[in-house]
N, C-alpha and C positions, 0 to 999 in steps of 0.2 A: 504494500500500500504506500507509506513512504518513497518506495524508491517511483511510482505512477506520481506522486507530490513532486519530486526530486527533478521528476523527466519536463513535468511542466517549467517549472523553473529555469531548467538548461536550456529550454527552448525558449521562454522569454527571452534571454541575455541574449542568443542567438540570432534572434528574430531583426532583428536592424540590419546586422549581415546577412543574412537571408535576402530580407526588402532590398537590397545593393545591390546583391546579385541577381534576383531573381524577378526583384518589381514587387507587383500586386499579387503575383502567381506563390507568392512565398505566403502566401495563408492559406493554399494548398495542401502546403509541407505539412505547416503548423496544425492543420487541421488534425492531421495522423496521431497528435499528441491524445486530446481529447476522445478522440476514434479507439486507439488500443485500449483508454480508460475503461470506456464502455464493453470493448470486446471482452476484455477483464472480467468485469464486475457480471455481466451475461454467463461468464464460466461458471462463477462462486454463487451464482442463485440457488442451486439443487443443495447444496452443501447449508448455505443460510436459509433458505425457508425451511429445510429440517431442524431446524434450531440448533443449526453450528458456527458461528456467527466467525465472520474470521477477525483475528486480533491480533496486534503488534505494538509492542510496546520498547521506546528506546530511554535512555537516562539522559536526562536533561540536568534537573538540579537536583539531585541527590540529595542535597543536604535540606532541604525542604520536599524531599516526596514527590517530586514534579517529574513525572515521564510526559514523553512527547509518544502519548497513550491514543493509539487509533483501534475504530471499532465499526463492522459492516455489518449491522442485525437487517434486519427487514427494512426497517422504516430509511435507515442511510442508504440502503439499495435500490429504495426507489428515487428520492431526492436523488442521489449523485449522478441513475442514469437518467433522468433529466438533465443534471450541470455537465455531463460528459458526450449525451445523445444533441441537444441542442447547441453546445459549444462547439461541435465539431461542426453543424449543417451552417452555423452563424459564419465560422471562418469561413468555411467553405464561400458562405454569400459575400463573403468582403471585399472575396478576389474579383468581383467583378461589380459590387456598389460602388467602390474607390475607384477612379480615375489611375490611368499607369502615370507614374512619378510623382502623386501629388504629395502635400506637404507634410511631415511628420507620420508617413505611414509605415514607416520602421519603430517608433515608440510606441505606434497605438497597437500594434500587431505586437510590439512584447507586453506591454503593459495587457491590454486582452487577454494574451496567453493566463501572463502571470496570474490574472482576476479568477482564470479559468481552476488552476491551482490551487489558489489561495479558497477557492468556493468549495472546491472539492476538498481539502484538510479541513475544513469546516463544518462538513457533513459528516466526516468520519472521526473526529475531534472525540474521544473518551474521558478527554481531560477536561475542569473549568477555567483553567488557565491558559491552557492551550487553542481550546473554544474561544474565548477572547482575543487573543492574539491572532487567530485565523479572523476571528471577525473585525477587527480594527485592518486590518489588511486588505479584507474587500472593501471595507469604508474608503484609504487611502487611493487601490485601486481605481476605486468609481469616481472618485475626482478626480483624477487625472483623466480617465476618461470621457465625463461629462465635461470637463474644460477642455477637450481635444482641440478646438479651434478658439484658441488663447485669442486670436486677433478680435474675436466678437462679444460684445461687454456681455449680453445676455449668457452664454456661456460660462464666462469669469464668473460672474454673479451667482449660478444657478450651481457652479461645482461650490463654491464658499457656502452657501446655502446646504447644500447636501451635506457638505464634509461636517459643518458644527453642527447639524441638529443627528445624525447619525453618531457621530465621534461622541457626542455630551451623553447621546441614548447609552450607548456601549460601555462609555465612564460609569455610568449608574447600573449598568448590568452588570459592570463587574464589583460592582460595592454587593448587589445582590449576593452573585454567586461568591461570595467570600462569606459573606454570612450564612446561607447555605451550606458549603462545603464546612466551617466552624461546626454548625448543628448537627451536621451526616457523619463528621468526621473523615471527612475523605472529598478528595476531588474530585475523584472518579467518577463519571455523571453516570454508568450504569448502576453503581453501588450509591451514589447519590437518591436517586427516583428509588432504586428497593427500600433504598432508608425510608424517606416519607413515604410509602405505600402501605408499608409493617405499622403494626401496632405498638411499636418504640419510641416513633415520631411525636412531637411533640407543637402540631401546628400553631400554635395559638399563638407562641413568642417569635414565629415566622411572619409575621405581616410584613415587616418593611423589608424585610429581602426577598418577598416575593413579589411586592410593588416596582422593586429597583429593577428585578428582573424584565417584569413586564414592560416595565419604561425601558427599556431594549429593545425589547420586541418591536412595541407598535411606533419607536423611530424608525428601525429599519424595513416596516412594514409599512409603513405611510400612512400609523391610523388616529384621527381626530385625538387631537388637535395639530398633528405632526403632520397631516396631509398632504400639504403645502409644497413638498418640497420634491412630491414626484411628478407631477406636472408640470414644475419650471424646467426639470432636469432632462425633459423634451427636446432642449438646444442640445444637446448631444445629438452624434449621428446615431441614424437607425438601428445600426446593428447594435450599439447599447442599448438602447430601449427595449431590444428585440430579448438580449439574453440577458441582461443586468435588470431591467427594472419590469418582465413581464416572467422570465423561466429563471431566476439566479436569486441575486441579490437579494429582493425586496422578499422572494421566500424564507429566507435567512428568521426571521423573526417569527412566520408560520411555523417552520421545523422548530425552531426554539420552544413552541409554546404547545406543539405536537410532541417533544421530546419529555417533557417536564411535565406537560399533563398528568400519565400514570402516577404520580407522586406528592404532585401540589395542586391539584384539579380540586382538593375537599379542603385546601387552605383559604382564609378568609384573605382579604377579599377577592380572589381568583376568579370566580364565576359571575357578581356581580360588575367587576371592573372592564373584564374583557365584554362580557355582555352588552353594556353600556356602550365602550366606545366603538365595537364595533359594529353594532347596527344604528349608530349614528353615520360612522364613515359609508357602510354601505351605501345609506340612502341620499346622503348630500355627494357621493361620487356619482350617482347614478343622474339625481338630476342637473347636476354639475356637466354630466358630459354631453346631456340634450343640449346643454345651453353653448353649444362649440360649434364652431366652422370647420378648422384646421383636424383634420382627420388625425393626426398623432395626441392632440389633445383631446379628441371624445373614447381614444384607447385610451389614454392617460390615464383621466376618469374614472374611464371604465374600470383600471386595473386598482386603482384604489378601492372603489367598491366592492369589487372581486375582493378582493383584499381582507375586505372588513366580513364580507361573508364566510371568509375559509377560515381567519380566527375564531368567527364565531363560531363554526363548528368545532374545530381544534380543543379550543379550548371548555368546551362542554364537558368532557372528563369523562365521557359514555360512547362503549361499545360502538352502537350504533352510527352515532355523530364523529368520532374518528375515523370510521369505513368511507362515510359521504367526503369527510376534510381531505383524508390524502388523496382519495380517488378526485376530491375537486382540485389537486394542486395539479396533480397529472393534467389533467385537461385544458387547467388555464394553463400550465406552461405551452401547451401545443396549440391552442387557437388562438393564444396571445401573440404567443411566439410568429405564427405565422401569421397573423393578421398585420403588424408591425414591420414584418418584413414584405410585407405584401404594399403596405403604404410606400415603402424604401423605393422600391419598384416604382410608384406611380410618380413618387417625385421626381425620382432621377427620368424616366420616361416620359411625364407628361409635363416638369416643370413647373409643376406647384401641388399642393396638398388640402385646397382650401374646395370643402365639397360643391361649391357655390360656384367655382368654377370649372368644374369637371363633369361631363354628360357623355354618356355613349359610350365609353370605355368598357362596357360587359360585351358588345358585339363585336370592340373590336381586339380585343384581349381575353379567349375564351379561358384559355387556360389558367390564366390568373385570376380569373373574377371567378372559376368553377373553385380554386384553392382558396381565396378570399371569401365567397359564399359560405366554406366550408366550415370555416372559421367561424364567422358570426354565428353561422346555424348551429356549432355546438355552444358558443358566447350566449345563443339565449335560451339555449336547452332544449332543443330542437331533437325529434328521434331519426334516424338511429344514433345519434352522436355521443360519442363521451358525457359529453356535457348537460345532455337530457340524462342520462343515466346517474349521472353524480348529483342532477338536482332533485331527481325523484326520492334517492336518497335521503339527501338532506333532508327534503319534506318529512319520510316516512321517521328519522331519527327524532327530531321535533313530536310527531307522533306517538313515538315510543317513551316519549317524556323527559327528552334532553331539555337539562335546565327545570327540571322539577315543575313545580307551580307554575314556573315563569313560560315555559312551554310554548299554549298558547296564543299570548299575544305575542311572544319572539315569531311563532309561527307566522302569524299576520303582519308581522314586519317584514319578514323574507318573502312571503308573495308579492309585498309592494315594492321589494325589491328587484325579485326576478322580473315584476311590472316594468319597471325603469331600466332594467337589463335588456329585454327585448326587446322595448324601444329603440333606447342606443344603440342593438346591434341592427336593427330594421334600420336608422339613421346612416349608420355607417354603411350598410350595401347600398340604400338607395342616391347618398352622397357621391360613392367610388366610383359605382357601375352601372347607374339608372340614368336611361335617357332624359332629360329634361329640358321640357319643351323653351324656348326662348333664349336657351345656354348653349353658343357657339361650341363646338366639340374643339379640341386643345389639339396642340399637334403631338402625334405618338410616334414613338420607335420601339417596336416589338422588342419585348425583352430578347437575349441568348437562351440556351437552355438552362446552364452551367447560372446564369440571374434568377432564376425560376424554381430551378431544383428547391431551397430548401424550402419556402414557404408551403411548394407543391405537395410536397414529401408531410411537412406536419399537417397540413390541411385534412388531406387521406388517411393520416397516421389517426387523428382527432375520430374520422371516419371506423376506421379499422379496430381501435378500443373500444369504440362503443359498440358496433357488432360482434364482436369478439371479446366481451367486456369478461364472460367465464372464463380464456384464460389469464386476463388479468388480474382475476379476483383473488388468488393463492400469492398473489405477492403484496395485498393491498390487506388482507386478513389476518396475516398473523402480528401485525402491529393491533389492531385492530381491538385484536384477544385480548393484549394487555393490558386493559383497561374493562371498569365490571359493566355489565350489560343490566342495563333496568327494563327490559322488555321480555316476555316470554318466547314470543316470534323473532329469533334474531333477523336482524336485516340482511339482503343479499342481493349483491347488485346484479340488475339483470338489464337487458335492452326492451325486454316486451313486457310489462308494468303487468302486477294485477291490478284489476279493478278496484277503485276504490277512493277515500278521499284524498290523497297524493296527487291519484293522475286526475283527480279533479280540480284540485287547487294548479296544478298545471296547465289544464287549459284554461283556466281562468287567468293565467297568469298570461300566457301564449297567445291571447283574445284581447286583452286591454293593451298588453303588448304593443301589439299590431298598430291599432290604433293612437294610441299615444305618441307611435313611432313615426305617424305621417306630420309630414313635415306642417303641415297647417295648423295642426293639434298639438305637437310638442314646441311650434314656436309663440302659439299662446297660451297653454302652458306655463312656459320657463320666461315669459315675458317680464311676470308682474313675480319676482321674486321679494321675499320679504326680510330675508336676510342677507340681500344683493350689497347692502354696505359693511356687514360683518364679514372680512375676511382675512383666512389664519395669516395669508400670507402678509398684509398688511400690519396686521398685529404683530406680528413676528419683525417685521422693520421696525415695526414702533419702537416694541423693546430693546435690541440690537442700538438703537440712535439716542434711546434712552440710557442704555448702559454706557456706549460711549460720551455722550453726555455729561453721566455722571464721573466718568475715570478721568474727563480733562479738568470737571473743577475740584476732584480730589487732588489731583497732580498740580493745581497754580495752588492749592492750598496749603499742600504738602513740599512740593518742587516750587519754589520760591530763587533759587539761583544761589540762596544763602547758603554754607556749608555749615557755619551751626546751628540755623534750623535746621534744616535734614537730619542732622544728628540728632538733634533737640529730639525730631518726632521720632526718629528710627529708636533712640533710646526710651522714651515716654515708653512708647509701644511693647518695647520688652520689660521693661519696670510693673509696666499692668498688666499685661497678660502672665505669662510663667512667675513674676512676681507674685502678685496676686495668691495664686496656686500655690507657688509655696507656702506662703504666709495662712494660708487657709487651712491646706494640709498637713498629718502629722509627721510629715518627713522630718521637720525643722527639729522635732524633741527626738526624735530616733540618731540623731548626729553625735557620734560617740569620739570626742578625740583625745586618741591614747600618746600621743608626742608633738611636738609641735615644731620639732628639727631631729635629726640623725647626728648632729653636729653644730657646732656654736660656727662653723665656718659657712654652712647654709644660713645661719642668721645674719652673721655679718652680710653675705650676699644679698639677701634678702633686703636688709638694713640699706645697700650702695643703690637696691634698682629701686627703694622707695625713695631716697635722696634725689636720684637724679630725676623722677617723676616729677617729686615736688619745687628743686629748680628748672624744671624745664617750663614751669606754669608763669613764671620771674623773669625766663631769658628774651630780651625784645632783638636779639638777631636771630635771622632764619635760621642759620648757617649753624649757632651755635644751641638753638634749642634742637633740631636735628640731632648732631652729639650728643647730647643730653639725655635726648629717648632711645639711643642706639645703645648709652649705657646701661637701659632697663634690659635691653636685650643683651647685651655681653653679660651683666648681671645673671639671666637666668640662665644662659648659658654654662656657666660658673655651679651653677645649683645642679644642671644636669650632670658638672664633670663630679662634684662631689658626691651625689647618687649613686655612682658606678654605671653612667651609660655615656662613656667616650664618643661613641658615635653621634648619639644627639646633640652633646656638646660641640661636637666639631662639626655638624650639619646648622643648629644655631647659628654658631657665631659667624660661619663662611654666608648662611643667609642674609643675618645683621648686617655683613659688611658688604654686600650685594648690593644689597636695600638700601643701604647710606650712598654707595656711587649713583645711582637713580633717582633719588630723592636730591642730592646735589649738584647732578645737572639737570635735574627739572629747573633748582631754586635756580639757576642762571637767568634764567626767563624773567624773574620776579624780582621784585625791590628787594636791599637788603635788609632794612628793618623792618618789624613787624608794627604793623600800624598800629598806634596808643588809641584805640579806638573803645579800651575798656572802661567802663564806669565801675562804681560800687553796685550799681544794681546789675548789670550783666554778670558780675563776678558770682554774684547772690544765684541767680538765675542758671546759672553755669555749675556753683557748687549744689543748686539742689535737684541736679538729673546727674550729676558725678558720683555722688556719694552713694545713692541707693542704688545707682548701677555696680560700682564697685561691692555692696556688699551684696546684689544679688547675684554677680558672679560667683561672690568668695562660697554663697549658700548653696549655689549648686554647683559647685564641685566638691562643696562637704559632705550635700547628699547624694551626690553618685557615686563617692568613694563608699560610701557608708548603704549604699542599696544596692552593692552586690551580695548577694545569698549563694550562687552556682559561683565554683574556682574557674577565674579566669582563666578563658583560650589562649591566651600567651605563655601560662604558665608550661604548658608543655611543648613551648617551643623550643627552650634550650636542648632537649632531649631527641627532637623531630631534626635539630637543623644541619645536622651532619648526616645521619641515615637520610632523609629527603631530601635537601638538595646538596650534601656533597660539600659543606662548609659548617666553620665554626665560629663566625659569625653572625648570630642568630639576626641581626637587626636587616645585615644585607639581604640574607636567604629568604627572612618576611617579605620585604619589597621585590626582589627577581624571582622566589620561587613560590613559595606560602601563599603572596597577595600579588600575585602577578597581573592578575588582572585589573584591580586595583590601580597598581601602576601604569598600566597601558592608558588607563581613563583617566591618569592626573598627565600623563604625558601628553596626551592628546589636548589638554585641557591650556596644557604648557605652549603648544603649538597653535591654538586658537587665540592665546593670549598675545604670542609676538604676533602673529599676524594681524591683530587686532590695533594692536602700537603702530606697527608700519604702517596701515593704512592710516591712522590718524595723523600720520607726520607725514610721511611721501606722498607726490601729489600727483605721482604715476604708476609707480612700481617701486620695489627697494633699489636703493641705486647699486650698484656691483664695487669691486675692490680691486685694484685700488682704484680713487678718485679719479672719474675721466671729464672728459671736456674742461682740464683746471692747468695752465702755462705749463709745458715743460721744466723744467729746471736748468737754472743759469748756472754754469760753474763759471766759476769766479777764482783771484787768485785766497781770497779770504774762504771759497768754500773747501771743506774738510773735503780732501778726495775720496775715504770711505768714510769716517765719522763712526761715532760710537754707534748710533743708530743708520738704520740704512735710510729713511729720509731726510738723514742729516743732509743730501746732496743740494736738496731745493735750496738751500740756502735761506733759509727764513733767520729773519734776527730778532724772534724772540724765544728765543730756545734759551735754555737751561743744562749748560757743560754739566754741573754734579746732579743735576736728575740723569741725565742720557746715560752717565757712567753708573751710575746705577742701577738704572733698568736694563742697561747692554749686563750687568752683572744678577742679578735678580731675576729677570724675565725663566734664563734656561733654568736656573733651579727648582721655580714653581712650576714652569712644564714638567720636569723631570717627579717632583712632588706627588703633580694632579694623577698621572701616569702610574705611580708610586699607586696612591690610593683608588685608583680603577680597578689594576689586577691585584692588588691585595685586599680590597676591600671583602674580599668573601671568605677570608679568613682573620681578618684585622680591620679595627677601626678605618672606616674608609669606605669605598665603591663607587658605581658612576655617578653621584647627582655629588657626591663630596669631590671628588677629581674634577667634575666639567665645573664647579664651582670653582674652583682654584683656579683652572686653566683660564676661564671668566675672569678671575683677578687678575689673572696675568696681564690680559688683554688690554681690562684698566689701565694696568702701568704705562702699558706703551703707548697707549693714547694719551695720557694725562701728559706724558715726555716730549711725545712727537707731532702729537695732535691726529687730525683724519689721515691725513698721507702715512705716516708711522702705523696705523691700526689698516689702512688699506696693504700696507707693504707688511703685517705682520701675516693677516687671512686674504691671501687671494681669490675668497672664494664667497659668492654670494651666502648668504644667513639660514636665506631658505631652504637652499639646498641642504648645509647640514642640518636644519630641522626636520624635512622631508627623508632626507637619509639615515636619521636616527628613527625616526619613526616605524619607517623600515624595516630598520634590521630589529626592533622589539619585536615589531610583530613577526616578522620571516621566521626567529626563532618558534613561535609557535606552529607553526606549519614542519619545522624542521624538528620537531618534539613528535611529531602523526607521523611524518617518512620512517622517523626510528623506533615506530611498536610505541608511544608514547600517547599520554593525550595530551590538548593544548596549553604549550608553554612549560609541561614538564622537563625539569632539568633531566639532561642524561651525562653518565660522567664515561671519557673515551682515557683509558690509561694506553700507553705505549710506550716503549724504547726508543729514543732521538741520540743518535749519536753528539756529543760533547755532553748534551743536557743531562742523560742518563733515562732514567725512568721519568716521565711527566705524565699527571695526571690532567686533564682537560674537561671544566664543567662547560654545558653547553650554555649556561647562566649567563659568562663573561659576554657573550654578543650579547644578548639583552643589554647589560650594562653596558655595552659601546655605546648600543643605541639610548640611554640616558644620557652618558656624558656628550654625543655628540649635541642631544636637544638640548643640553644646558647650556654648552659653549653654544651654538646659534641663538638663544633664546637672548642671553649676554652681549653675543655681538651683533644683533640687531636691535637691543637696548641700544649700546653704543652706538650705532649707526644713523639709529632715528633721532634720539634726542641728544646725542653729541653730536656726529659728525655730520648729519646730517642739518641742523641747526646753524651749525660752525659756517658750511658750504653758505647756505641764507643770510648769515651776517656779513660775512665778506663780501659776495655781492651786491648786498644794500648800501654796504659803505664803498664800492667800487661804482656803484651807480650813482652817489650823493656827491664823488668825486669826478666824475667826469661832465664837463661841462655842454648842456643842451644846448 
């Protein structure tokens, strides 16, 4: 199963090469992907409808119980050959809906694929976290897809729209299913649904994660109040509409609430909620879609009120009413499906989609108006079709007394629904395909066969299920089963109805139908609507304009420009909230402290970073309050070395002094005094968000020292870090082996940050090394022919003889230092972020000596490069951890004999760590670059421009 996930995926990436080489013909290829799915899943039927369900299960997080846990019972076998049978007839349609070479038909052909994928791991998803993760992927997938034609603002608008009211549902489903999987004990959604079904279950403390859940659902299903946003999502092309929002996607939320039923169908409020909204969406999609011109938007409609019908079955929680819900998902995927692809057709052929102006297209297009007829006539429940068969259904489960009491009038609501159903679909033939007198006929170009095939194919298929509906019924039944039956007569779906009130409320329904559906009577009708100014969509902008609204005058309230208001509020904020909480709770009397130093040389330390705190609050130069607080940090530095944790000590203090060369070539930019701007009331103001901040720090790390209960996870590092990665070192082996991951997401964090810098300072790109477009260099008899430095040659005369001889004398030691502490660090104090630190200081020197020319003549080599190449090789090792039997980023240690060396032992750790020290030193000299040399470059010019005369 995974590796049919896997194949989809390859062929996404693929798919762009594909589109290059092969055009539009390359969703032929692609088609194959989706195609073998099916042939697949068509194998494992005999094996699953016997109740052998296939399953595979791989380790994801271990350490939380999370497998990447897939399962194919009945119910995922019918879903998936749906997302597998029609994902493969859609591609098929693509190759010839799209124009050869048009724009971006290599991302939409992988992005598709990928949807294809992403929907299939979705249905077969055993996990609730993994469930979520499949379904936040077709959420991302569908916007990209609904925004395919970026250049058109309706598009932009309508994928933003999809993306936040889907993505917010799926947030809130997964708050559900976490509260769910807490009560089940398990993730497992098959062990999940056994839990609540058993009489273990305890529903009554489930309400809001069965709400959370639903608010899932009926976003991704499109049902009131979230309707909104499948009818905009129409500016997609066809073939989205066709698989994504009529046989895919928007089922996504049906299966969810078909999956969960057996389990949570008798939890409050389940039956009232779904009930509610979806025979509201039914009925307002139904006459929503009379009131349309534009034929993809009276589908639209249509499919939302479809929609809200097949939850409402779904979620009934009864035998019977789950037989009519999956048997109605089948049918809407296939006459949606081809109905939508049928419109595809008439636009690209006739040039527009507006039924207002289209006549005469059934005489001259038999074949498509025979597979487009076919479609609506099962859309309104028409015999022999599918779709007649799953509404009779429906009826007779309503009958059987789905939904208890409420039965009934739900029953009289769904007549008036299938009312409004055959309408719209009498609308839609008579729109597409009906001659109409006084409406000029459009010009047509007969479709290809290869354009025709797949709407043909569902159209007949819609046909062929419902004649053939007993052998579908063994694949639609044993879901079906698991759920309890309140009727003595179980229901069975048949094509030729018995007698009775069913097929009575049918032709009742199939008669006003009719009627309703002609265009004279549905347009006065839908004329005088009474809720024509109440619209979600509307409302949904309001809110949206209102929320940003509100965040610009939190932000001029809050973001004022000031940097001690911001602080002011950012501290307020934590003062009251987790303040608060402390002071409330009894953590504070639970704080038990047994010493208050190891050493009188931690107090004194202590004692030196409180001094220099409290002159730094006195000192009015920039330059020297900087200092000042660089010695709170050398201070704690000092407390880590007397601890016993050398390495944090010498990662401090190389930090501290990192952070002082940045901070004073910022202050270059700025005055050198600190402006007298304080009063005694700002002081007052200042000390009363200081103080309570300071001791609500000191409070919560008294109580988190003091609310541990379980023996710290470190404690058994010292023991782990030689047997696991091969050093004695524990601090290194935590960062490259232990938390390596870890470090890959502070590196990467590392790498967003210079690039971040640079772009703030460079007004093109980082400039490269050494400095170009800047005078050659004059030798002169006063210039040094080498010089202590190699840009001694430029001849500049503000150099400094005892700095150069210094740094010509310093420089190679601290390289040799940094070097030092890279390959020893995994056994000694040291490793790549304390090496690339130093080598960083090195750097310093020679620019503080030599200026840009000297740090261009020290790294000839652009910043980003060595950021990008450390990045690199962190990662590479993990890939080279899998070639050697490992998993990722596991150290492997290679011993061998080297002639002069002797025996060497070799962790594969050490390339990680290159690739740290090289992102520090680039992180360093692109500090340098931006706000020193970079700066430097702009100040010479300015006064080179102020000096030449205009």
């Amino acid at each position: 199963m995974l590796v049919l996930v896997v194949a989809h995926a390859v062929a996404a990436l693929a798919a762009p090469a594909l589109v290059r080489a092969l055009d539009r013909r390359a969703f032929l290829v692609l088609a194959l992907v989706p195609a073998a799915a099916f042939v697949w899943i068509l194998a494992q039927l005999p094996g699953v409808l016997a109740g052998q369900p296939v399953e595979e299960d791989v380790p994801w997080i271990p350490a939380l119980g999370v497998d990447i846990a897939m399962r194919l019972d009945p119910l995922a076998a019918t879903v998936s050959l749906l997302v597998t049978g029609v994902g493969a007839l859609v591609l098929v349609y693509c190759a010839r809906y799209f124009s050869a070479g048009a724009r971006g038909l290599g991302r939409f052909a992988g992005v598709l694929t990928a949807f294809a994928g992403a929907m299939l791991a979705l249905v077969w998803s055993n996990d609730v976290f993994v469930l979520y993760v499949c379904w936040e992927l077709t959420t991302v997938f569908s916007f990209l897809l609904v925004g395919h034609d970026a250049h058109k603002r309706a598009s932009r608008a309508a994928a933003v729209q999809a993306l936040v009211v889907t993505a917010a549902g799926g947030l809130t489903m997964l708050v559900g299913l976490v509260i769910l999987a807490e009560a089940a004990g398990t993730s497992r959604l098959d062990d999940l649904v056994a839990y609540f079904a058993g009489p273990a279950a305890t529903p009554a403390a489930l309400t809001a994660g069965v709400v959370c859940v639903l608010v899932g659902a009926i976003t991704k299903s499109a049902l009131v109040p979230f309707h909104f946003w499948l009818p905009s999502a129409m500016a997609a092309p066809t073939p989205v509409s066709a698989y994504l929002h009529a046989a895919a996607m928007v089922k996504a939320g049906v299966y969810l609430v078909l999956r969960l039923a057996p389990g949570l169908a008798d939890v409050e409020p389940w039956r009232p909620l779904v009930a509610t909204l979806a025979v509201t969406t039914m009925l307002l999609g139904g006459i929503q879609a009379l009131r349309q011109h534009d034929l993809k938007l009276v589908l639209a409609h249509g499919t939302v009120s479809q929609l809200g019908f097949m939850v409402l079955l779904a979620g009934a929680g009864t035998r019977d009413a789950a037989l009519a819900a999956l048997g109605l998902v089948v049918a809407h995927a296939m006459f949606k499906a081809c109905l939508f692809l049928v419109v595809g057709v008439i636009d690209r052929k006739a040039g527009t989609r507006d039924l207002r102006e289209l006549s005469g297209l059934g005489r001259r297009a038999p074949v498509l108006a025979t597979a487009g007829i076919l479609g609506a006539a099962s859309m309104a429940g028409l015999p022999p079709l599918l779709g007649f068969v799953t509404k009779e259904g429906a009826f007779e489960a309503f009958l059987h007394d789905a939904y208890g009491p409420a039965a009934v009038p739900l029953l009289a609501l769904v007549v008036l629904g299938s009312v409004l159903t055959v309408a719209y679909s009498t609308r839609f033939v008579w729109g597409a395909f009906w001659r109409k007198p006084g409406v000029e006929e459009v010009s047509w170009q007969p479709p290809g066969a290869l354009f025709a095939t797949a709407p043909v194919v569902l159209g007949f298929a819609g046909l062929a299920a419902g004649v053939g509906v007993s052998a579908l019924a063994p694949l639609l039944e044993p879901y079906a089963e698991t759920l309890p039956a309140t009727y003595p007569a179980l229901l069975e779906l048949a094509v030729i109805p018995s007698v009775g009130v069913a097929l009575g409320l049918s032709v009742l329904a199939v008669a006003l139908g009719f009627v309703v559906g002609l265009p004279r009577v549905s347009a006065r009708l839908t004329s005088r609507h009474p809720l024509s100014g109440v619209r979600a969509e509307i409302t949904w902008r309001g809110v949206v304009h209102a929320l940003e609204n509100t965040s610009l005058r939190v932000t001029a309230l809050t973001q004022r420009g000031s940097l001690p208001w911001i602080l002011s509020t950012v501290f307020a904020v934590l003062v009251i909230g987790p303040g608060l909480v402390l002071l409330v709770g009894p953590e504070l009397g639970e704080v038990r402290i047994d010493r208050l130093a190891d050493s009188p040389f931690q107090v004194l330390a202590a004692v030196i970073g409180a001094a220099c705190a409290i002159v730094a609050t006195r000192v009015r130069r920039r330059l020297g309050a900087v200092l000042v607080v660089g010695g709170v940090g050398y201070a704690t530095a000092l407390i880590f070395a007397l601890a016993g944790a050398p390495d944090v000590a010498l990662t401090q203090a190389l930090v501290e002094t990192a952070t002082l060369v940045v901070v004073v070539l910022v202050l270059r930019t700025l005055p050198r005094d600190i402006a007298d701007r304080d009063t005694p009331r700002r002081r007052v103001r200042r000390l009363i968000v200081a103080v309570p901040v300071g001791l609500l720090m000191t409070g919560l790390g008294a109580v988190a020292l003091a609310a541990r209960s379980a023996p710290a996870v470190s404690a058994a590092y010292p023991a782990q870090a030689y047997g696991f990665g091969a050093g004695a070192n524990v601090v290194n082996v935590t960062l490259v082996d232990i938390r390596a991951w870890d470090t890959m997401g502070e590196l990467s964090v590392i790498v967003a940050a210079a690039t971040g810098v640079a772009s703030l300072v460079f007004l093109h790109r980082r400039s490269g090394a050494p400095p170009r477009g800047e005078p050659q260099p004059v030798v002169t008899p006063t210039t040094r022919a080498g010089g202590w430095l190699r840009s001694a040659r430029r001849g500049d005369d503000d150099r400094v003889l005892l700095l150069e001889v210094v740094t010509r004398l310093v420089f190679p030691t601290m390289m040799v230092v940094s070097l030092y502490f890279l390959f020893a660090g995994h056994n000694a104090p040291g490793g790549g972020f304390a090496g690339g630190l130093v080598a960083g200081l090195a750097l310093v020197v020679r620019y503080v000596a030599g200026g840009r020319y000297e740090l261009g003549e020290a790294v000839p080599v652009d910043a980003g490069l060595l950021l990008g190449l450390g990045l690199l090789l962190a990662g590479g090792t993990g890939v080279g951890a899998l070639l050697l039997g490992g998993e990722v980023l596991q150290t492997a240690v290679i011993e061998g004999y080297v002639p002069v060396l002797g025996n060497v032992k070799f962790v594969t750790s050490l390339i990680f760590d290159v690739g740290v020290y090289l992102v520090v030193v680039g992180l360093v000299l692109d500090v340098l670059r931006s706000l020193g040399a970079e700066l430097d470059r702009r100040r010479v010019a300015a006064v080179t421009r102020q000096e030449v005369p205009s």
